[in-house]
C-alpha positions in Angstrom: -34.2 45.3 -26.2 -38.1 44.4 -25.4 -36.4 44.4 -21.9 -36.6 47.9 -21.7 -40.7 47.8 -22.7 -42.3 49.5 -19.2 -39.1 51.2 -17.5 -40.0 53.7 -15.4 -36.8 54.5 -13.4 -32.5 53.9 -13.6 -30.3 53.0 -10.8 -26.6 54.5 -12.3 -23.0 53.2 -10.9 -21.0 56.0 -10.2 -17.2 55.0 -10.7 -16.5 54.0 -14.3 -20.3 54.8 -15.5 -20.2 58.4 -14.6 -17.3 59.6 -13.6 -13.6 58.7 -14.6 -12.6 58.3 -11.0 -8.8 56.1 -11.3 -6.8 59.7 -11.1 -8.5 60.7 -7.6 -7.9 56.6 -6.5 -4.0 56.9 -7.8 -3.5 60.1 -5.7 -5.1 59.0 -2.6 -3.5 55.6 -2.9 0.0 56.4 -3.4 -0.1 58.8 -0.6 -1.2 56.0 1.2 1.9 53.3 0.1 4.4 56.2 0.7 3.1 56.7 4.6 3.7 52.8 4.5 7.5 53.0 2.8 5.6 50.9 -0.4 6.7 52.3 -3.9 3.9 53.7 -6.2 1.6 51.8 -8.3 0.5 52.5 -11.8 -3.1 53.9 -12.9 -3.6 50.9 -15.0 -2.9 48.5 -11.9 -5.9 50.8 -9.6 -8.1 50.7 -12.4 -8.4 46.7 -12.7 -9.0 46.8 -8.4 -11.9 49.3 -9.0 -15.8 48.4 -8.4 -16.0 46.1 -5.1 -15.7 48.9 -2.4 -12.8 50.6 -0.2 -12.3 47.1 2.2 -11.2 45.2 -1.1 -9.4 47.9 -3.4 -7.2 48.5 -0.3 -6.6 44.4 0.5 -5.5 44.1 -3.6 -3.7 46.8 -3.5 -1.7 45.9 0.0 -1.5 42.1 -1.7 0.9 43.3 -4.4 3.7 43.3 -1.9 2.6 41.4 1.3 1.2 37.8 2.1 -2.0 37.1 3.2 -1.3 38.1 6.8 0.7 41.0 5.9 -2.3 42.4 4.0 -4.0 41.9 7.5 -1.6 43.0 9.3 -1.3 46.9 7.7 -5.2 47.0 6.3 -6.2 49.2 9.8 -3.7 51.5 9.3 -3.5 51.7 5.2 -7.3 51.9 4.9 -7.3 54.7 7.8 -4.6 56.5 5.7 -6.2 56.0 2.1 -9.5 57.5 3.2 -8.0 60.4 4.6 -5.8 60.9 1.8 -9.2 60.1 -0.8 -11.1 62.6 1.6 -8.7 65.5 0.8 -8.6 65.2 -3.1 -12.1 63.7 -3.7 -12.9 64.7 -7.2 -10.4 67.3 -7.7 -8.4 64.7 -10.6 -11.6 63.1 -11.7 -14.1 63.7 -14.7 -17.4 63.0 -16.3 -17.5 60.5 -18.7 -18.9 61.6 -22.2 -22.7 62.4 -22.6 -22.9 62.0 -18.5 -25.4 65.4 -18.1 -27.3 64.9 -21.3 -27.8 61.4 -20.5 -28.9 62.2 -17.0 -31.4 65.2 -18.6 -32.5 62.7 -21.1 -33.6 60.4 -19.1 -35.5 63.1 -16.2 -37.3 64.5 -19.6 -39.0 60.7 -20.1 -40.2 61.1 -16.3 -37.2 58.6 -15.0 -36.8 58.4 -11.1 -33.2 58.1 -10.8 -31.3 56.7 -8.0 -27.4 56.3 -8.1 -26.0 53.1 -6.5 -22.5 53.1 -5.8 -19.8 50.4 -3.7 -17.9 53.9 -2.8 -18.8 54.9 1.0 -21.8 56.9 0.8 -18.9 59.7 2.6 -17.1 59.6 -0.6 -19.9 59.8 -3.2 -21.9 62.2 -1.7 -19.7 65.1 -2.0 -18.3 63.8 -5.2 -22.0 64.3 -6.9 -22.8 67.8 -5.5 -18.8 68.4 -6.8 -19.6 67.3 -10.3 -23.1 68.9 -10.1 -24.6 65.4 -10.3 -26.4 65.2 -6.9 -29.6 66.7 -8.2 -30.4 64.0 -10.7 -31.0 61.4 -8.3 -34.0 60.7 -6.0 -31.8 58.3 -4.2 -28.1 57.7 -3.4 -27.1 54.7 -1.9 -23.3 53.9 -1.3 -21.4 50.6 -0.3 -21.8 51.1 3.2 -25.5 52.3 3.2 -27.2 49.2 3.4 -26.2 45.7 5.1 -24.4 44.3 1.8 -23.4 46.2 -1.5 -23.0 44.8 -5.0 -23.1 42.5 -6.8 -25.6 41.2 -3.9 -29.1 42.5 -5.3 -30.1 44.0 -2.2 -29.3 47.8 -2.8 -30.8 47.3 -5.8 -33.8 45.8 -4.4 -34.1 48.6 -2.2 -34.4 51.0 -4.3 -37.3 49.1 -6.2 -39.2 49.3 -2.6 -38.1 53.1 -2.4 -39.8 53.6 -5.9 -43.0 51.1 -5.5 -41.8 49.7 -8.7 -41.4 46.0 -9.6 -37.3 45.4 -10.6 -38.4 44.7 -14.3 -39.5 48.3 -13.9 -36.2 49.5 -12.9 -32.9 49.2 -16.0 -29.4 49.3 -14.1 -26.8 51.0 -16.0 -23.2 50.1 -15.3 -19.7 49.4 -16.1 -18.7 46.2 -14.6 -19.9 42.9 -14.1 -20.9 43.5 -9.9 -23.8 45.9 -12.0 -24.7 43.3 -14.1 -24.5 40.3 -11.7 -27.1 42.5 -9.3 -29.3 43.6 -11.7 -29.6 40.0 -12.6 -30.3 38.9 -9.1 -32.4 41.5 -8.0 -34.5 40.7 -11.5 -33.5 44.4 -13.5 -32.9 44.6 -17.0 -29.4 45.6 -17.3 -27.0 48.1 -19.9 -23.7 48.3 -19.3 -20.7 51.0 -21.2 -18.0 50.1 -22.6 -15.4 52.4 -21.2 -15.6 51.5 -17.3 -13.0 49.5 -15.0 -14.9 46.2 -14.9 -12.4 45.0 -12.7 -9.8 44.3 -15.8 -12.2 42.6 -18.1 -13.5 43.0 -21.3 -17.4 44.0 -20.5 -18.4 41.8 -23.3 -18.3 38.4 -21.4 -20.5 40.6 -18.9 -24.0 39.4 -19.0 -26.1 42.4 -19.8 -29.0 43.3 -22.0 -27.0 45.5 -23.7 -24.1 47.9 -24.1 -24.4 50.9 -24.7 -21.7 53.9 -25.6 -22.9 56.5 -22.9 -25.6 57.1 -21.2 -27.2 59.6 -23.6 -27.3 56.4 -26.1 -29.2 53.9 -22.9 -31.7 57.4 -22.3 -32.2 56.6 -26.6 -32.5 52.9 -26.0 -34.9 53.0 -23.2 -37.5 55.9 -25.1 -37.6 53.8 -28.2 -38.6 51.2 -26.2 -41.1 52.6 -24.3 
């Protein structure tokens, strides 16, 4: 991975990279389709409408049983619902992937800036890092509604390159889905992606990354041997 030859600093996805978050999402959003009379949903189903922010997991999940103007219709009300519902359980059913802390310690003790990037409101994944004692890590944290557009658009991405004065081939994203890999690619980053995310229901081998890797003690490995 020559890729990797001059990186001084990560940008980390939250849900499905760091943290197994589809228990909190199943609570919240059943709560949510009971207030609206809807019968629960599966894990499995939440887990394949994880990774473009709150706006879209609550439209898929309204789509399974109304029409396209039904969805609009209820969206006000069910997204108002979910986030209060998300808001009271935030990170009390969820848990660190594997190799999360070491890989995060590893990759401070090569003098990494890290900055975690994440499509969850910035309301959501702020407590949900000091909860998981995460917060700390990261020089940055930028959620889906911190900037004007959110991933796979490059720009929070290239934001964070500005933040750091470093030039995106600088800068390896690490992720589990293809909206990493498809901003990393825009935004000119090297990209690793884990096998063990959401990624939307696909297998994360038709993703086009630079590499995957099993956790992200294994990218901290990659990127050292290649610097």
């Amino acid at each position: 991975m020559k890729v990797l030859a001059g990186v001084r600093a990560a940008i980390i996805d939250l849900d499905g990279t760091m943290l197994d978050t589809v228990p909190d999402f199943h609570v919240a959003i059943n709560a949510m389709r009971a207030e609206l009379g809807l019968a629960p949903i599966s894990q499995q189903q939440i887990a394949n409408m994880v990774g473009k922010g709150s706006e879209n997991l609550i439209r898929s999940v309204l789509a399974l049983d109304y029409d396209a103007a039904g969805v609009e219709q209820h969206f006000e009300a069910a997204l108002a619902s979910y986030q209060r519902h998300y808001l009271a359980i935030n990170g009390n059913h969820s848990a660190l992937y594997p190799d999360v802390i070491a890989g995060l310690e590893a990759l401070k003790a090569q003098g990494l800036r890290l900055a975690c990037v994440t499509n969850k409101p910035i309301s959501f994944a702020t407590p949900l890092l000091h909860q998981k004692g995460l917060h700390g890590y990261f020089d940055v944290v930028y959620g889906g509604d911190s900037l004007a557009r959110k991933k796979p658009d490059p720009l929070p991405l290239l934001t964070v390159c500005e933040r750091f004065g470093l030039a995106p081939s600088a800068v390896v994203a690490i992720g589990d889905s293809s909206n990493d890999a498809q901003a990393a690619r825009a935004a000119g980053c090297p990209v690793l992606t884990v096998p063990y995310g959401y990624n939307h229901g696909q297998a994360i081998h038709e993703t086009d990354s630079d590499g995957i890797v099993d956790t992200l003690l294994e990218a901290a490995r990659q990127i050292r041997l290649h610097n």
